[in-house]
Residue frames as qw, qx, qy, qz and C-alpha x, y, z in Angstrom:
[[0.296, 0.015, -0.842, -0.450, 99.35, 151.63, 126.70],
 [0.774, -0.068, -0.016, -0.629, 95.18, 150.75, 127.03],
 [0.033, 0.167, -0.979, 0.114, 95.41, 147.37, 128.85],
 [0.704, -0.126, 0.211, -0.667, 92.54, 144.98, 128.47],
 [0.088, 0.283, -0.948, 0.113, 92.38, 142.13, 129.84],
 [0.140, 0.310, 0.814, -0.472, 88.06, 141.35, 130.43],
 [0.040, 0.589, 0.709, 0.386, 84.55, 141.63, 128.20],
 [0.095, -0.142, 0.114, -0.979, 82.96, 144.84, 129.29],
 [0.245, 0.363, 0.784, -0.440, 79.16, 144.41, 130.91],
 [0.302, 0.445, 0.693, 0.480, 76.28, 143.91, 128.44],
 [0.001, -0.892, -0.403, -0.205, 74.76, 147.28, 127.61],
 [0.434, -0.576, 0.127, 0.680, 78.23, 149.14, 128.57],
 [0.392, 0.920, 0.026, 0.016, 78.81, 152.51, 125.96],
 [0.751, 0.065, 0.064, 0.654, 82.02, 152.20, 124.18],
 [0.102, -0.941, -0.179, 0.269, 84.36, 155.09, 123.73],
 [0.027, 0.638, -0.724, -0.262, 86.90, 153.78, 121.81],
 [0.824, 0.470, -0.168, -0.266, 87.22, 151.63, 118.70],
 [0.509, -0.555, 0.639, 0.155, 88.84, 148.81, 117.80],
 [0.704, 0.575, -0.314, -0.276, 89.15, 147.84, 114.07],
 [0.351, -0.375, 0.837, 0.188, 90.73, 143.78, 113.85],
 [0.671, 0.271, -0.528, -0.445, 90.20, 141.63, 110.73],
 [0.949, -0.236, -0.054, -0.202, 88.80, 137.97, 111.75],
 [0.742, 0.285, -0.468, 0.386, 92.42, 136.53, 112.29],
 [0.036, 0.399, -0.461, 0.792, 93.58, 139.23, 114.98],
 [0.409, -0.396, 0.220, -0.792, 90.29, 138.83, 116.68],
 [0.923, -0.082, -0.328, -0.183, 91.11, 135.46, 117.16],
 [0.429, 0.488, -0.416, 0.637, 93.75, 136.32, 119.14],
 [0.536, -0.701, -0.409, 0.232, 93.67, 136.09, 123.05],
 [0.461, -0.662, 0.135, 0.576, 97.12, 137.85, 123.47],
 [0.326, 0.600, 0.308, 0.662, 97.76, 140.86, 120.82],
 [0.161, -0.622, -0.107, 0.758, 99.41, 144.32, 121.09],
 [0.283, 0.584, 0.557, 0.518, 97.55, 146.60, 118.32],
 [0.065, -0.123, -0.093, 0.986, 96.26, 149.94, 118.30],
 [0.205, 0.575, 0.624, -0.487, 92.70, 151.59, 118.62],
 [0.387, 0.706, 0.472, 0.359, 91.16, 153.20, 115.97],
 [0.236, -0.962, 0.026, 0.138, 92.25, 156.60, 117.60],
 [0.614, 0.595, -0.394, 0.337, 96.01, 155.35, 117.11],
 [0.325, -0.706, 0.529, -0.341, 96.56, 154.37, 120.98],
 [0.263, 0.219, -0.934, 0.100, 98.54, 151.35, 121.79],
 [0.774, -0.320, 0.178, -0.517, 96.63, 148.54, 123.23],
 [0.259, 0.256, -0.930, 0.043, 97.40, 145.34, 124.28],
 [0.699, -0.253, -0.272, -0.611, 95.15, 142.33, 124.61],
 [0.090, 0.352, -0.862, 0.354, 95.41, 139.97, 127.46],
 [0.774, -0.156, 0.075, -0.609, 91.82, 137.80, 127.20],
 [0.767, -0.237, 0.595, -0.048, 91.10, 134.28, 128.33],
 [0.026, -0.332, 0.827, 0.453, 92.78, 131.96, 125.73],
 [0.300, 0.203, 0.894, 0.265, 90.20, 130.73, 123.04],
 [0.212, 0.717, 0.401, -0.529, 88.28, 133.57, 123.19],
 [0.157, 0.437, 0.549, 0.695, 87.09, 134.97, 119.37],
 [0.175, 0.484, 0.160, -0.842, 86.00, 138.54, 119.48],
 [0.355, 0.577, 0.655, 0.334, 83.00, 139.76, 116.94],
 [0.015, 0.329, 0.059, 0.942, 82.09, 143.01, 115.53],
 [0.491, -0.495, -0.386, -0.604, 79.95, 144.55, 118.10],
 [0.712, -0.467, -0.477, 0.216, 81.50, 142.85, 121.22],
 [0.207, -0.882, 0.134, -0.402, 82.63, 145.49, 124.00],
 [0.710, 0.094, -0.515, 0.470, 85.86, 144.87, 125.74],
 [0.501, -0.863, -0.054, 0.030, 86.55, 146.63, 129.43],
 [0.504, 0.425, -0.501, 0.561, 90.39, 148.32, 129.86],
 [0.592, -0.326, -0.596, 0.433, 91.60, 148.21, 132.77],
 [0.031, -0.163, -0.269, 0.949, 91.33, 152.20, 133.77],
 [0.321, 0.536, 0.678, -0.388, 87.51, 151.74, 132.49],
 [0.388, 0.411, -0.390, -0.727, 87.45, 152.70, 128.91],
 [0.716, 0.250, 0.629, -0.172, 84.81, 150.36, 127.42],
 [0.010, -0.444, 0.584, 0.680, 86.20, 149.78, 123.90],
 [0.818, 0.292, 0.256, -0.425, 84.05, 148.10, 120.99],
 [0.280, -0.459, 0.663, 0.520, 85.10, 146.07, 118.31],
 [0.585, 0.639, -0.202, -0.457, 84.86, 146.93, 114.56],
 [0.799, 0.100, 0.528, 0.270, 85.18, 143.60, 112.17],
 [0.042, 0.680, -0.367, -0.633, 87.50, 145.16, 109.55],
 [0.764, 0.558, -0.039, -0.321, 87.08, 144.71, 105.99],
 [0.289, -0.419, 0.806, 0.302, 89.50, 142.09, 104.47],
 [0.664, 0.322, -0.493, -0.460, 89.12, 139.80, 100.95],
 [0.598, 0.095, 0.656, -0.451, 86.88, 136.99, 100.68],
 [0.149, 0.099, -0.697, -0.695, 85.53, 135.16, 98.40],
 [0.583, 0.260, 0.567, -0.521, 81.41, 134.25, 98.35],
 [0.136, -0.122, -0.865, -0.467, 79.56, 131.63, 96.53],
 [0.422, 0.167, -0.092, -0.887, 76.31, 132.55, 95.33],
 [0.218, -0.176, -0.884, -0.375, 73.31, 130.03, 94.50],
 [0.570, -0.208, 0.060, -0.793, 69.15, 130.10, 95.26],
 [0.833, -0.177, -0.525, -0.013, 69.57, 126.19, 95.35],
 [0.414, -0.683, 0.514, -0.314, 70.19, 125.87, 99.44],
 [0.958, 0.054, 0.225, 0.167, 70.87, 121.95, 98.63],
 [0.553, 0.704, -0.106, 0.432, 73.89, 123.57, 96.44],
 [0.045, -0.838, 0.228, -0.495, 74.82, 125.53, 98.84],
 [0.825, -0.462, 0.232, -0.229, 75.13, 122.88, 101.67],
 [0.962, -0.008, 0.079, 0.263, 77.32, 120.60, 99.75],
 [0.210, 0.768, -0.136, 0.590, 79.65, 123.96, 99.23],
 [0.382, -0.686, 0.412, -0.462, 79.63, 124.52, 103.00],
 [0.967, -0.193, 0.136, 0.099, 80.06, 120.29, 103.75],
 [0.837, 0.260, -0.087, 0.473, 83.37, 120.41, 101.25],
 [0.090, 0.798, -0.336, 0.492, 84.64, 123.61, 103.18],
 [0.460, -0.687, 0.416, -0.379, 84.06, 122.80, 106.30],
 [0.977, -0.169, 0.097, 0.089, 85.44, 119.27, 105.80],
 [0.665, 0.472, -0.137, 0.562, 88.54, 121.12, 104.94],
 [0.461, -0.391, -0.304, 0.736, 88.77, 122.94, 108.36],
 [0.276, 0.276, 0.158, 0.907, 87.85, 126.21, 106.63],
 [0.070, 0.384, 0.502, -0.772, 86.19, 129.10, 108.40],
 [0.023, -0.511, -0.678, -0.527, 82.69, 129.73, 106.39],
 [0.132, 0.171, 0.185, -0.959, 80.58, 132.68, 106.94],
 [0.121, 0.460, 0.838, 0.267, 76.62, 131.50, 106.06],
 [0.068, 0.309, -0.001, -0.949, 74.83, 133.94, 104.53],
 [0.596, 0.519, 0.465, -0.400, 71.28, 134.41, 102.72],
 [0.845, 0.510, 0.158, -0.036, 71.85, 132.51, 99.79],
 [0.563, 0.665, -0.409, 0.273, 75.51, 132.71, 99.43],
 [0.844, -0.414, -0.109, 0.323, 78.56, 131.58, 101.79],
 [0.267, 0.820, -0.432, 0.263, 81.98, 133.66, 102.21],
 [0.880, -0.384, 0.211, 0.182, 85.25, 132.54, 103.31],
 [0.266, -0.758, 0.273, 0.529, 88.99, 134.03, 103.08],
 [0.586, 0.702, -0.374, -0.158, 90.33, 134.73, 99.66],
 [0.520, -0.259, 0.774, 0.252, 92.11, 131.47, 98.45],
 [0.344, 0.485, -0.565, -0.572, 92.25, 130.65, 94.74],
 [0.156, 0.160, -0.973, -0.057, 92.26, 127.18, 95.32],
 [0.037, 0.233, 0.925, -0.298, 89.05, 126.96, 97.09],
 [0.473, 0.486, 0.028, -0.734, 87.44, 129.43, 94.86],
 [0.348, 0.426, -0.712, -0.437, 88.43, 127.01, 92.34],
 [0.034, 0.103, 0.927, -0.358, 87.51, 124.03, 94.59],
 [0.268, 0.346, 0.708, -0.554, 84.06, 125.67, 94.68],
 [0.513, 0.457, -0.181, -0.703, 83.32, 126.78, 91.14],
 [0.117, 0.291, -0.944, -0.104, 84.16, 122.81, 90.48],
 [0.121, 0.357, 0.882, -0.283, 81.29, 122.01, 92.57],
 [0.151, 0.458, 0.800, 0.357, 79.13, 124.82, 90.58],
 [0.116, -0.876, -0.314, 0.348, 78.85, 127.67, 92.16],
 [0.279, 0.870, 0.057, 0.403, 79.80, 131.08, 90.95],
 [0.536, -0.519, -0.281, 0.604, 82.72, 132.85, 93.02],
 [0.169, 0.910, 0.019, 0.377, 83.34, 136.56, 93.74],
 [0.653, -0.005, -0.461, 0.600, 85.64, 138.25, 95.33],
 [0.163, -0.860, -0.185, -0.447, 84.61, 141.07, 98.18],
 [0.172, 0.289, -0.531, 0.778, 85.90, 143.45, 100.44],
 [0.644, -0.427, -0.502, -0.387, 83.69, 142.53, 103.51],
 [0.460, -0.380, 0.620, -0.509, 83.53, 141.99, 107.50],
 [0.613, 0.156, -0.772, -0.062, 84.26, 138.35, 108.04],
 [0.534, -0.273, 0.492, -0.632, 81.68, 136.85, 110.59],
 [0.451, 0.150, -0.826, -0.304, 82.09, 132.90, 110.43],
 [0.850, -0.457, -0.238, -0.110, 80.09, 130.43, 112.36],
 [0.255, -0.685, 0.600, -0.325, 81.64, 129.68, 115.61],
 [0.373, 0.114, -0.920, -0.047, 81.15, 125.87, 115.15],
 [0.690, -0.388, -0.462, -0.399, 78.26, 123.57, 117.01],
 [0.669, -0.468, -0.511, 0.268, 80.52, 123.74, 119.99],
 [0.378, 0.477, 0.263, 0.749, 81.58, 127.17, 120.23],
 [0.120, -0.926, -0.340, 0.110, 79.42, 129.88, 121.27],
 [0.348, 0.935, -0.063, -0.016, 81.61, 132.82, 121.18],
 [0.289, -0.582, 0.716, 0.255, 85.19, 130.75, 121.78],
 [0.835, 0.483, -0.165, -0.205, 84.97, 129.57, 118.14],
 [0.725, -0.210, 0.562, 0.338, 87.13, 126.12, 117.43],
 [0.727, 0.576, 0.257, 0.272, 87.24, 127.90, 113.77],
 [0.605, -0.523, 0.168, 0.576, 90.70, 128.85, 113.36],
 [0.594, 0.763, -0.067, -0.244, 91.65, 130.57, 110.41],
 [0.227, 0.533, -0.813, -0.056, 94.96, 128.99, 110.13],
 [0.696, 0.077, -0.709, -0.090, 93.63, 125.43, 110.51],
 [0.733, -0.616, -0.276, -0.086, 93.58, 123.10, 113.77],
 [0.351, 0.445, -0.682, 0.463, 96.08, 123.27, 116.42],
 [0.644, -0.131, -0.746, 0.111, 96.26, 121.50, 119.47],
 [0.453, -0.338, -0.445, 0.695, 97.40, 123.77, 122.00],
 [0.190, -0.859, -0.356, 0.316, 96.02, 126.87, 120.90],
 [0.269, -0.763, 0.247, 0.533, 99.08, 128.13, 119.52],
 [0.652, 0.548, -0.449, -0.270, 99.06, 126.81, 115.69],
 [0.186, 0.303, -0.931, -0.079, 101.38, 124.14, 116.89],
 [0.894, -0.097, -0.113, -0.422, 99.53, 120.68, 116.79],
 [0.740, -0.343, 0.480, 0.322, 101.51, 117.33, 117.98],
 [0.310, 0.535, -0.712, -0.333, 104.15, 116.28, 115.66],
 [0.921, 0.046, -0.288, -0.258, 102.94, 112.74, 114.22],
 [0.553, 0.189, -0.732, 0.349, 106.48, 110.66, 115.26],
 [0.311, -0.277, 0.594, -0.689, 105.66, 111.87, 119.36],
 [0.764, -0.120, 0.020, -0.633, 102.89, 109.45, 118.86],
 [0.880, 0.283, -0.382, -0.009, 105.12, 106.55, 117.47],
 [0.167, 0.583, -0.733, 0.307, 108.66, 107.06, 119.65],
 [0.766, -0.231, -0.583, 0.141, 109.38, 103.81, 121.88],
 [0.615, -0.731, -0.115, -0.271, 109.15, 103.44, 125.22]]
């Protein structure tokens, strides 16, 4: 199994693919396979968010790339960027990764928040697409935008509310 565990140096030539849909590549620690069909297992620092395009180093020196796999989305459309802003305020005040795009926004198929957003006026589609969301305003490329929402530790779990309350 192709162990990497470390970014590869800028301007390194891949030789091997990786293909993860925004979830996975949100993943420090993940065993998957290469586009070739060899095992790999990831083992990067913890918060790290991979993009299409970043280059990973294995440990026997195969410089691997990674490919943002298509997955379903939905994108609101509009030429009004005022529109569009208050679209991207009511997502992102809902925790929701948001891809910003010329003149339209995308963000993970959900019914509800297509619905949520044709409420506010926009048009929704649905596409098969690479899903490249903002990393957030503190970010850079360890994005705080989870696709499963916040968690505390890193691991989905967040406290539990009563730990906060329990006497002393």
């Amino acid at each position: 199994m192709l162990l990497i565990e470390q970014r590869a140096a800028a301007g390194a030539i891949a030789t091997a693919q990786l293909m993860l849909n925004f979830e996975r590549r949100c993943k420090s620690r993940l065993r998957t396979r290469l586009v070739s069909g060899e095992e790999c297992g990831l083992f990067l620092e913890r918060g790290t968010v991979l993009r299409g395009g970043d280059k990973l180093l294995a440990n026997d020196g195969v410089v691997v790339e990674v490919i943002a796999a298509p997955e379903a989305l939905m994108e609101a459309s509009s030429a009004d960027a005022l529109q569009l802003a208050r679209v991207a305020y009511h997502l992102g005040n809902r925790h929701v990764a948001v891809e910003i795009r010329p003149g339209c926004l995308r963000f993970a198929h959900d019914h509800v928040l297509g619905e949520m957003v044709r409420g506010l006026g926009l048009p929704v589609t649905e596409v098969e697409a690479a899903f490249e969301p903002e990393s957030g305003a503190y970010g850079g490329s360890a994005s705080h935008a989870h696709p499963h929402g916040h968690s505390a530790d890193g691991e989905g779990r967040g406290p539990r509310i009563h730990d906060h309350f329990q006497a002393k």
